[in-house]
N, C-alpha and C positions, 0 to 999 in steps of 0.2 A: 504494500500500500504506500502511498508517495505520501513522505511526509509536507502535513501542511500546517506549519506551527505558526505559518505566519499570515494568515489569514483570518480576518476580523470580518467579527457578527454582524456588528452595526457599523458596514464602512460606507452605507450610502450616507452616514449624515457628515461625512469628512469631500469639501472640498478637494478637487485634484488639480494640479500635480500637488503630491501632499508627502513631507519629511517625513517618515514613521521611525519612533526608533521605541525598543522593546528593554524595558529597563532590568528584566532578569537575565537575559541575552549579557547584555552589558556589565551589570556585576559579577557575573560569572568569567567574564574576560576579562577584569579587574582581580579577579581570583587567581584566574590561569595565569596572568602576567607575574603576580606577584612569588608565584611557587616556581615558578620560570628561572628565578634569583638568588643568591645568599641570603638577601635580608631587603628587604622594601626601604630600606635609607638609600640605597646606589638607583632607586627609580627618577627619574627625573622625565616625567610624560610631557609629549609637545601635546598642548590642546585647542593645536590650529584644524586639531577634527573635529572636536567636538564643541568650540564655542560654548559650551553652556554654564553657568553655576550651576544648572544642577547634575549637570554630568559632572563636572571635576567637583563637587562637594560627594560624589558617589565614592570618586577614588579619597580624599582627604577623610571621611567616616572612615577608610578603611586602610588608614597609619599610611599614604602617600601624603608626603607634604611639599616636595620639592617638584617643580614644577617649569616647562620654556614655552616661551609663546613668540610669536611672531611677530605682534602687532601692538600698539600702545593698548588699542580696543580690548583686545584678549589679556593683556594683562592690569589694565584696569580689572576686567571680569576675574580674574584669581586674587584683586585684591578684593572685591566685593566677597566672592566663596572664599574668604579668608585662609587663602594660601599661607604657608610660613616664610618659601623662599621664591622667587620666581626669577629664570632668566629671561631678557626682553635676546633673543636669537636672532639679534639686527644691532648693526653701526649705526646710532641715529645721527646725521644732520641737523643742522642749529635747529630749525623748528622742530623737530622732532624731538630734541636733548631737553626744548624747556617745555614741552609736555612731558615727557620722562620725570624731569623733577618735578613739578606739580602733581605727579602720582605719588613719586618717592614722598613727599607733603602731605599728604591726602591718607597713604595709608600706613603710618610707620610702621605697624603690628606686622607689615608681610616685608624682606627683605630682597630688593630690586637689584639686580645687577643687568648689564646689556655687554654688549660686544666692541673692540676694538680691532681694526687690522693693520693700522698703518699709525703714522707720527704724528703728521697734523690732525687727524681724527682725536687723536690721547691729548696734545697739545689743546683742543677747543674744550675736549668733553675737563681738562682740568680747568683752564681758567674759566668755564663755565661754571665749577664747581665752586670756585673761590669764590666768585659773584654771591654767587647765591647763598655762600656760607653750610655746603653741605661736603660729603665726604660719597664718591660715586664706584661704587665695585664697577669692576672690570674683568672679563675675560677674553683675552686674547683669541681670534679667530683665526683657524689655521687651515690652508687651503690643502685636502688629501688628494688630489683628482678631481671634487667637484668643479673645480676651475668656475666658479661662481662668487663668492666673496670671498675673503681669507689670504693671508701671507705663508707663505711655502715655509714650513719649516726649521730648513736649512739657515733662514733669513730673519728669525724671530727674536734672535736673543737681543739685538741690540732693541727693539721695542720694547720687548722686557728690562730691560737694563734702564731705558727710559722712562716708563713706569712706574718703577722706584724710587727715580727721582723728583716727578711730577708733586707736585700738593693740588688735593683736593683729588685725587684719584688712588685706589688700589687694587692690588693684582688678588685678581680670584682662582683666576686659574686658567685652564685652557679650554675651546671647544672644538672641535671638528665634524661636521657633517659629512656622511658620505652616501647621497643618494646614488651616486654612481653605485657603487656596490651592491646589487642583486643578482646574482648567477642562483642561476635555481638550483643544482647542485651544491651541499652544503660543503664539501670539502673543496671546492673550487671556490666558495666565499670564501672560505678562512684561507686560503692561499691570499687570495684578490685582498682582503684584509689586512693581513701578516704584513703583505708586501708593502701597501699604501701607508702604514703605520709605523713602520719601523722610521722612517723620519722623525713621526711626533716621541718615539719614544726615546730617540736618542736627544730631542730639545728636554724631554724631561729629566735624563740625567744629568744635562748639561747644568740645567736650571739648581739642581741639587749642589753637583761639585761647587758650586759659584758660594755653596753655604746656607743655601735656602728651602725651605721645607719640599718633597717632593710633591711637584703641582696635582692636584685637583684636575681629571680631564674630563670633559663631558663630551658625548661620543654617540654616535649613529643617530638610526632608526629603527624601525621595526627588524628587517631581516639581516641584522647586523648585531641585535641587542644581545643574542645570548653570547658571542664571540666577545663583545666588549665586555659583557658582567664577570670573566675571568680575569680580568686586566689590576691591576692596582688599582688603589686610590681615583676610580673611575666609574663614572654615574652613566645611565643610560636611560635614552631620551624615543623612546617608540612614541608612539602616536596612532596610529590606523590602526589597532588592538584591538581600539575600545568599541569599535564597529562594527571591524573588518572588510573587507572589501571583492568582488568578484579576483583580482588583480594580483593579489595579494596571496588568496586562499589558490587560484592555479599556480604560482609561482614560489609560493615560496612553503612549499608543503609540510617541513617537518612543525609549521605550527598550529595548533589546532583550536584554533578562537573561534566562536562562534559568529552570523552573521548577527548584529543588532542595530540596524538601520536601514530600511529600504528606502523607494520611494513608490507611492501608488499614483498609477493611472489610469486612467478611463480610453477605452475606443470612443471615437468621436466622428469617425466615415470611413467608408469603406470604399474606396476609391474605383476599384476593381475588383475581379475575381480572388487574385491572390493579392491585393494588398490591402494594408488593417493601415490607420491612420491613428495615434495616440498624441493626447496633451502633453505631449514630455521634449520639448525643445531645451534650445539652449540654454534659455535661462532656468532650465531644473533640474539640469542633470549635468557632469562632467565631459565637457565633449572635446576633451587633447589629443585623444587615445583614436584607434581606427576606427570608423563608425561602426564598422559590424560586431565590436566589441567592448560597445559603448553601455549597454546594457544586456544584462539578460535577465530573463523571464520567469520568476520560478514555476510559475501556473501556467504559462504556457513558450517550455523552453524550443520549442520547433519554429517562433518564431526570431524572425535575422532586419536588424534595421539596415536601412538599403535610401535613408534619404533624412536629411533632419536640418530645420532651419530653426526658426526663433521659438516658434510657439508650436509645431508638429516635429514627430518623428513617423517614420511612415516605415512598417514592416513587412516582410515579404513571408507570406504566412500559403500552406500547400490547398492544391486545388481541391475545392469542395469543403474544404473548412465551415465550422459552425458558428465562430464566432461573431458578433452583432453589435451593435452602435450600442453604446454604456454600458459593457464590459467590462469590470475592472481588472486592473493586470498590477502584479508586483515584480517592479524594478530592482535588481540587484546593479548597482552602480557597481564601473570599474574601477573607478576611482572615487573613493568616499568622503576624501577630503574639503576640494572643491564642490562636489555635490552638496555637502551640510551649508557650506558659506551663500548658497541661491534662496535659504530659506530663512524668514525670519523667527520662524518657530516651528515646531515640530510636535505632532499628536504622538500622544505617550499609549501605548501596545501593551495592557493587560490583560492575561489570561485568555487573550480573543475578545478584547473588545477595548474600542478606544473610549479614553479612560477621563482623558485629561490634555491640558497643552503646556509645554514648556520653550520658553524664550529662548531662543539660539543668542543669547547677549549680547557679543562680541560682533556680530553679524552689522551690527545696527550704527 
């Protein structure tokens, strides 16, 4: 029998396209991550998936306290769910640095830190600091491969070194992202790993001989996180866990988290014989990825999208099919992350039936 756990009694009175996400789904991935670990202190979750307080007050009930976000927005939202530590996982620019401190203001109780990569960046965010009469954590961003923001390792020590000397700035420690890194074979990651790392780990004995504690590094993603939880002194930063994602669950197999977030849609014409027309365009779903792997279906996995603009996605569904104008269909995003950020809030999935709505915060 085809499991259908994610199928709601009363989904006609939910508007479409519509965020669903299932909040035992979600604590249970909050489970499974945490057993995944030594000890829930080395978690440091990105919750640029889930935007919500009440998704990240899910993971803080349950001993995560440390936390990275991406956005002033999102980290506003962990000082509202009263996070203890949060990294802002961005270099901010002068407008950006004095919104940064007017949070740091706003919530002393959670403790802010953001990212540096370069000289004149440490140079503003310090005499920014003096201005304002505050003291600003720092972590160094260190470029592994993603070839996106970050200073090459080999090249870091003299920023470090500068650093030390700044007032109104200190060293927290190091971060590195590596979204490059996903080989879906898991001894080929940890080679791809091993390889791309052994620069940051040679900055961090460098940093030690110099007489100084050995750095703090905050590290990966999702299919990176159990390679980095062996590492010293070294926190890890998944994200897409707490949902899960099409993308994620083919690729990156030995994890086994559940789905807790879809999106529902409705048939809305039938254009032809073989094609179904759905409410799920651009702005509801994640569309980076190839179109034919943009979504799929749990309730009806035979069909293949074959067309998508702003407000349709149009399916190529087999001849003589049954299905009919108000339809509803559930979306497995292949990318979950950007899917959550189209919505401003999301119907909360009890027991088979919706329940309730909670505000995607950060979204806003």
């Amino acid at each position: 029998m085809q499991d259908t756990w994610y199928e709601i009694d009363n989904n006609a009175s939910i508007d479409t396209p519509a965020l669903l996400i299932y909040p035992e789904r979600v604590i249970g991935n909050i489970e499974r991550l945490k057993s995944m670990v030594p000890l829930p202190s080395i978690l440091r979750p990105h919750v640029k998936t889930n935007k919500s307080v009440r998704v990240s007050r899910l993971m803080i009930d349950r001993g995560i306290t440390k936390f990275k976000c991406a956005t002033i927005a999102e980290a506003e939202m962990l000082g509202w769910a009263g996070a203890e530590d949060v990294l802002l996982a961005y270099q901010p620019t002068k407008a950006k640095l004095d919104r940064f401190i007017q949070l740091i203001d706003s919530y002393p109780d959670t403790a802010y830190a953001c990212l540096v990569d370069n000289k004149l960046s440490a140079k503003i965010i310090s005499e920014t600091a003096v201005v304002s009469r505050i003291v600003i954590s720092v972590f160094i961003d260190l470029n592994v491969g993603m070839d996106r923001t970050g200073i090459h390792p080999n090249m870091a020590v003299d920023l470090f070194d500068l650093i030390q000397r700044l007032p109104g700035i200190i060293f927290k420690g190091l971060h590195a992202y590596d979204g490059h890194i996903n080989d879906e074979d898991m001894n080929d990651r940890i080679g791809h790993c091993k390889k791309d790392y052994a620069p940051v780990e040679e900055l961090r004995k460098n940093i030690e001989a110099k007489g100084y504690p050995f750095p703090l590094l905050v590290a990966g993603g999702s299919p990176t996180m159990a390679i980095h939880s062996k590492r010293a002194n070294t926190e890890c930063s998944p994200g897409t866990f707490v949902f899960w994602d099409k993308n994620y669950h083919d690729h990156i197999p030995e994890q086994s988290f559940e789905f807790g977030a879809l999106v529902l849609t409705r048939i809305v014409s039938l254009p032809d014989d073989t094609k179904v027309c759905v409410d799920l365009g651009y702005k509801s779903i994640a569309c980076e990825k190839p179109l034919a792997i943009r979504a799929f279906f749990l309730n009806a996995p035979e069909l293949v999208p074959v067309s998508h603009s702003e407000e349709h996605l149009v399916l190529e569904a087999p001849k003589g099919h049954s299905y009919k104008v108000g339809d509803t269909l559930y979306a497995l995003p292949n990318h979950i992350c950007p899917t959550v950020a189209m919505y401003n809030e999301a119907y909360i999935i009890e027991n088979g039936y919706y329940t309730q709505k909670w505000s995607i915060d950060a979204r806003k």
